[in-house]
Z-matrix of the N, CA and C atoms (Angstrom, degrees):
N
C 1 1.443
C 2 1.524 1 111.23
N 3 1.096 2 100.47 1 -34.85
C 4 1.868 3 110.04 2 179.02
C 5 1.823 4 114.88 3 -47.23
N 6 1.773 5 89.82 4 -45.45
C 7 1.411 6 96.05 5 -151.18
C 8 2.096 7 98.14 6 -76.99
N 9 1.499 8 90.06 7 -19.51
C 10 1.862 9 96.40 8 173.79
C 11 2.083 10 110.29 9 -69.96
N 12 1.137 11 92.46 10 -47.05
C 13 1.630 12 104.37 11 165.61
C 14 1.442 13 119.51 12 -50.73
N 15 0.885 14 144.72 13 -53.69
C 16 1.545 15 172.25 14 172.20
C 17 1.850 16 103.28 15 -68.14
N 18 1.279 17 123.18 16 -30.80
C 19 1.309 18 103.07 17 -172.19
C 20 1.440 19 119.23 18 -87.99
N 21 1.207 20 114.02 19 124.15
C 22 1.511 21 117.72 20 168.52
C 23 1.352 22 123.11 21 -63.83
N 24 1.221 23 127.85 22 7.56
C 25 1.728 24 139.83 23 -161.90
C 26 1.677 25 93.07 24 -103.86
N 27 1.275 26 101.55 25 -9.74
C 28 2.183 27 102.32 26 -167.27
C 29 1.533 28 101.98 27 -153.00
N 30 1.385 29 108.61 28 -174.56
C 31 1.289 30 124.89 29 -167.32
C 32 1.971 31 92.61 30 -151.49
N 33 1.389 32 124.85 31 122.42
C 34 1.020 33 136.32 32 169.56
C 35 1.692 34 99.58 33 -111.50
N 36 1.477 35 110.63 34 130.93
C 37 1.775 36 118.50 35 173.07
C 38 1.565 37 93.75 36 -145.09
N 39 1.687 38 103.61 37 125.42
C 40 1.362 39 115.56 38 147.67
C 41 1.499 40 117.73 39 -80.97
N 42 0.950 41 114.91 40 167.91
C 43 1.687 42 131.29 41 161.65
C 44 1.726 43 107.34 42 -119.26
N 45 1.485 44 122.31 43 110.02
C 46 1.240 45 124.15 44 -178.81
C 47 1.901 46 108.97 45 -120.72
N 48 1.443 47 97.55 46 126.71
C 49 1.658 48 96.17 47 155.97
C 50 1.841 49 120.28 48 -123.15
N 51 1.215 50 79.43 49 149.11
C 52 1.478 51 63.13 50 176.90
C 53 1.914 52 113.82 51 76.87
N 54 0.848 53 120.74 52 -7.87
C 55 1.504 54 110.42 53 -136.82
C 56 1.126 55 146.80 54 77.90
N 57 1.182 56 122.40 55 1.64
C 58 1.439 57 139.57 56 161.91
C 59 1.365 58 131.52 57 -114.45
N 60 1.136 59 112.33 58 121.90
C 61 1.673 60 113.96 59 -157.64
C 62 1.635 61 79.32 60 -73.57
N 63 1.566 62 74.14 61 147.34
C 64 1.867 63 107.04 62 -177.86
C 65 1.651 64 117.87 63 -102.83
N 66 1.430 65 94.47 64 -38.82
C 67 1.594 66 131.93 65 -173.40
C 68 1.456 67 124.49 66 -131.17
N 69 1.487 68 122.07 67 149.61
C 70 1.507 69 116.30 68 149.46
C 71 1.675 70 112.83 69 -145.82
N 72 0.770 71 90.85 70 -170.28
C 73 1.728 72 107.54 71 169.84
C 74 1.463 73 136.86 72 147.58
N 75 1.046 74 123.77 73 137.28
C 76 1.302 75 136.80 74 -122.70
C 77 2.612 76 88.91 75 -136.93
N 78 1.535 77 78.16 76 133.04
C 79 1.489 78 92.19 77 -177.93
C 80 2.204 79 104.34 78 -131.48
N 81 1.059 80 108.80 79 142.94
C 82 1.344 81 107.58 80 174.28
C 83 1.308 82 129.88 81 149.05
N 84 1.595 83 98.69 82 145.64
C 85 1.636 84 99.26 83 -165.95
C 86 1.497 85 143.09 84 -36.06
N 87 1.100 86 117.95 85 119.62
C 88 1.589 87 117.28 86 -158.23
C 89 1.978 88 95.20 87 -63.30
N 90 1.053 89 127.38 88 -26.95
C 91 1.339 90 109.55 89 -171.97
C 92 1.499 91 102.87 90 -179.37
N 93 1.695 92 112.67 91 142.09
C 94 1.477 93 112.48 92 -164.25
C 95 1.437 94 94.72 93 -90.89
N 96 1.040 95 120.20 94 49.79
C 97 1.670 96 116.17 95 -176.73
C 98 1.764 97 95.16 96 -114.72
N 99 1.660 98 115.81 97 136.68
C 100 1.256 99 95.65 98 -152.26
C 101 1.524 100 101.77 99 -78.84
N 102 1.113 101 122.26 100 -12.73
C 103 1.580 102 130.44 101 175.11
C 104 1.966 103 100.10 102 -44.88
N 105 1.116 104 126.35 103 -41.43
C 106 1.472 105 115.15 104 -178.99
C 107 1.371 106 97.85 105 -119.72
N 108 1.311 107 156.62 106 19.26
C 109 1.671 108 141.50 107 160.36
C 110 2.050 109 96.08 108 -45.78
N 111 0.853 110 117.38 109 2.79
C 112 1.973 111 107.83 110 172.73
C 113 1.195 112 106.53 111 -106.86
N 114 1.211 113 128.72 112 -24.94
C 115 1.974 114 127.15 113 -176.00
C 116 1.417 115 89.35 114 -96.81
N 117 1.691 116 99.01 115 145.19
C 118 1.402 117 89.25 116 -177.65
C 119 2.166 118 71.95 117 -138.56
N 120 1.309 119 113.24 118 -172.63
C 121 1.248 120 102.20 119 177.12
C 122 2.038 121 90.89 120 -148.58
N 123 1.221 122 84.46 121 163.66
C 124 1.816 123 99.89 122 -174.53
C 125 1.569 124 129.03 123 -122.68
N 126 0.923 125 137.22 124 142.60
C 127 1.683 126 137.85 125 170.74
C 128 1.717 127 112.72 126 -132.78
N 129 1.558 128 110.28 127 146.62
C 130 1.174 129 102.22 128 -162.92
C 131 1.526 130 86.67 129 -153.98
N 132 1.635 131 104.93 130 150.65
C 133 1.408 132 96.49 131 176.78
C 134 1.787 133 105.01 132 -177.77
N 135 1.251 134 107.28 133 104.95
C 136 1.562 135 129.30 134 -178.93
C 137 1.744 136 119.25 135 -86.37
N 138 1.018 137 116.32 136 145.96
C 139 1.419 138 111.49 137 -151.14
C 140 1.914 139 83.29 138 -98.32
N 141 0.971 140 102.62 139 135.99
C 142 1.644 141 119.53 140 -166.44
C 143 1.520 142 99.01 141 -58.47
N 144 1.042 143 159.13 142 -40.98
C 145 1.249 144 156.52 143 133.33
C 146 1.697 145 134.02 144 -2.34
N 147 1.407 146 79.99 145 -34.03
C 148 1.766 147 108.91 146 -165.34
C 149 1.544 148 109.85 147 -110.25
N 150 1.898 149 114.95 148 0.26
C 151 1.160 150 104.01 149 177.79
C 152 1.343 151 118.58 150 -81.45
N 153 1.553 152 112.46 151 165.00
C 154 1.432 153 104.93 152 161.61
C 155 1.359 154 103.01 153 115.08
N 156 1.594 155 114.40 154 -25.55
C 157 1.844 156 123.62 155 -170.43
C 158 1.669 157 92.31 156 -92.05
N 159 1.088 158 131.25 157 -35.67
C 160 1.896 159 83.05 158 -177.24
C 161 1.949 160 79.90 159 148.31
N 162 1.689 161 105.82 160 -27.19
C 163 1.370 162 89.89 161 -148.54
C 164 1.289 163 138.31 162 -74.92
N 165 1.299 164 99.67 163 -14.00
C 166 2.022 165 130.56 164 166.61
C 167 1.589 166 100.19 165 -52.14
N 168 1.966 167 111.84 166 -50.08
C 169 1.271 168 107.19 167 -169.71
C 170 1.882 169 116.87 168 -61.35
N 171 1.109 170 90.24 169 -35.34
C 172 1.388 171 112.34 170 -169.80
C 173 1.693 172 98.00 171 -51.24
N 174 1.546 173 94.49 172 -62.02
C 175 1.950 174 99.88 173 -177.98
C 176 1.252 175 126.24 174 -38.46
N 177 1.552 176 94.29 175 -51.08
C 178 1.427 177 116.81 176 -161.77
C 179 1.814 178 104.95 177 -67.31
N 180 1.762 179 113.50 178 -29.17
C 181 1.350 180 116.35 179 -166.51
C 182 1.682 181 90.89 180 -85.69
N 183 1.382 182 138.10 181 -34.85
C 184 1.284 183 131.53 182 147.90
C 185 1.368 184 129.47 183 -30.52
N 186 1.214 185 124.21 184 -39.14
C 187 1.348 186 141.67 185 -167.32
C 188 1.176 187 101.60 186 -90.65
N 189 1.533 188 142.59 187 -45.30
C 190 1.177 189 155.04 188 178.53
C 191 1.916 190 108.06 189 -55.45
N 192 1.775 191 96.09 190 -50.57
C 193 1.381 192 100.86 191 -150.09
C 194 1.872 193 85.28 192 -86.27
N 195 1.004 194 113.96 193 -2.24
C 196 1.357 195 105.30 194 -178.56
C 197 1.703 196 113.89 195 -105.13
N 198 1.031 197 107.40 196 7.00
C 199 1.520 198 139.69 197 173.10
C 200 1.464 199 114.53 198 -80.37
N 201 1.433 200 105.09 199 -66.77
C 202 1.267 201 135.38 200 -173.86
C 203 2.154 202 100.98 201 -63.89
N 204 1.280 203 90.05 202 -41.47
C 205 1.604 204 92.46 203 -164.63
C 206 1.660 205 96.10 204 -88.00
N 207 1.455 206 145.53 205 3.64
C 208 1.281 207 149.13 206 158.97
C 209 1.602 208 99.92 207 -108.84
N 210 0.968 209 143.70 208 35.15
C 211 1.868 210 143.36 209 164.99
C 212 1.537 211 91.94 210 61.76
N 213 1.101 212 150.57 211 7.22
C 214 1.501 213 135.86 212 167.42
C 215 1.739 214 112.69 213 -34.45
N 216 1.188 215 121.21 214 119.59
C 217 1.586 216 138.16 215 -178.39
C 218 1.609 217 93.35 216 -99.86
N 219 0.734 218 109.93 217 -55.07
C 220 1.842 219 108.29 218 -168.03
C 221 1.495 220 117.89 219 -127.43
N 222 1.499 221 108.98 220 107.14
C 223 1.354 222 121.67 221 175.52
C 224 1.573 223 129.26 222 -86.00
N 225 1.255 224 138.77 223 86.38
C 226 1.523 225 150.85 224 -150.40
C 227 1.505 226 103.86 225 -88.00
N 228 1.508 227 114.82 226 139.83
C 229 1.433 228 133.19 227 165.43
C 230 1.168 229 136.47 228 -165.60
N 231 1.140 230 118.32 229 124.90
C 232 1.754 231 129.87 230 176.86
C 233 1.436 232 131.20 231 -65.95
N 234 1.221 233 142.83 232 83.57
C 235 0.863 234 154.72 233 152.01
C 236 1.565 235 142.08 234 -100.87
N 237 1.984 236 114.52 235 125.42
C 238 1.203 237 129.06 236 -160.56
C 239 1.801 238 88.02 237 -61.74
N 240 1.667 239 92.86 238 127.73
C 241 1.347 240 100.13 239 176.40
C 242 1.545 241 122.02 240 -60.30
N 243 1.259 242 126.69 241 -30.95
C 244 1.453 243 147.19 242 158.36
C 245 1.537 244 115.99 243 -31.54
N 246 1.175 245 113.58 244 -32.06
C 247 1.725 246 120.64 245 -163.49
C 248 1.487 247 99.47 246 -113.66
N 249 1.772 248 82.43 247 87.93
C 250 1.622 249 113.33 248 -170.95
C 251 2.188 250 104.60 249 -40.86
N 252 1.468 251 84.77 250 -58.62
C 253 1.330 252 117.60 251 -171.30
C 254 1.514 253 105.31 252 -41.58
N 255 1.280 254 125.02 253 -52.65
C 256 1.407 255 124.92 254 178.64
C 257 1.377 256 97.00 255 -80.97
N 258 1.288 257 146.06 256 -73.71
C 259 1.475 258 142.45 257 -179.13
C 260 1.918 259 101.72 258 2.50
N 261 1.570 260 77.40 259 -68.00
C 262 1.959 261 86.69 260 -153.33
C 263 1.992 262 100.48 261 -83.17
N 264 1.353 263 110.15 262 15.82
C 265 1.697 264 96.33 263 155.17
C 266 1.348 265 102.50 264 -102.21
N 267 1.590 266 138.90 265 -42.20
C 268 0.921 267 139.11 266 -174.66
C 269 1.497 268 93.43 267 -55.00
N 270 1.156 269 126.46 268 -59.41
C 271 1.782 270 119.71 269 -156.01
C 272 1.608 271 100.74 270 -70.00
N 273 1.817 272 132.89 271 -14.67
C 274 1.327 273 108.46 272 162.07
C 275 1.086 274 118.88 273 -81.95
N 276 1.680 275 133.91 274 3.53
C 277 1.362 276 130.98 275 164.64
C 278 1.387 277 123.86 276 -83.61
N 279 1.411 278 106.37 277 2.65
C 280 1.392 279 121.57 278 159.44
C 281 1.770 280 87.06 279 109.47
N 282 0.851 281 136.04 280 -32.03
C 283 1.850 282 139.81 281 -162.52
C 284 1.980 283 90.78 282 -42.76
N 285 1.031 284 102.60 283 149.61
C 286 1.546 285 121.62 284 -165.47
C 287 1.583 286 100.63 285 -120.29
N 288 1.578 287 128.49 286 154.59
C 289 1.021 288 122.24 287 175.62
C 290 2.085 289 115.61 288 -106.91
């Protein structure tokens, strides 16, 4: 866990209330090969309880601005096409399917 904390290649953010993480998500370079230092790729994941408040957006504009502030050109992510709900936040950040 240290060495994810410690790496400058990514950005790790919980979301905690209470003491209990609510949220996380995780941003970072797909590979130190200099052919991809611009794609970086992302994971995100809100505790079903907690949707609906804002807080995915919040990550995701973290994830972006921490993209933007390391030269990242291309930001990558996996998502079950089914999960309407994530589809259409990713698609107002402009992300394409």
């Amino acid at each position: 866990m240290s060495n994810i904390i410690n790496d400058e290649s990514g950005l790790f953010l919980i979301a905690q209330l209470s003491g209990r993480i609510i949220a996380n998500c995780s941003v970072g370079i797909v590979s130190n090969n200099k052919r991809f230092l611009h794609r970086a790729g992302m994971g995100i994941t809100v505790r079903k309880e907690y949707w609906n408040k804002g807080i995915g957006k919040i990550m995701m504009k973290e994830c972006i601005n921490w993209c933007k502030e390391n030269g990242v050109e291309q930001l990558e992510l996996e998502v079950v096409t089914q999960n309407d709900r994530a589809v259409s936040m990713y698609k107002s950040f402009g992300f394409e399917i």
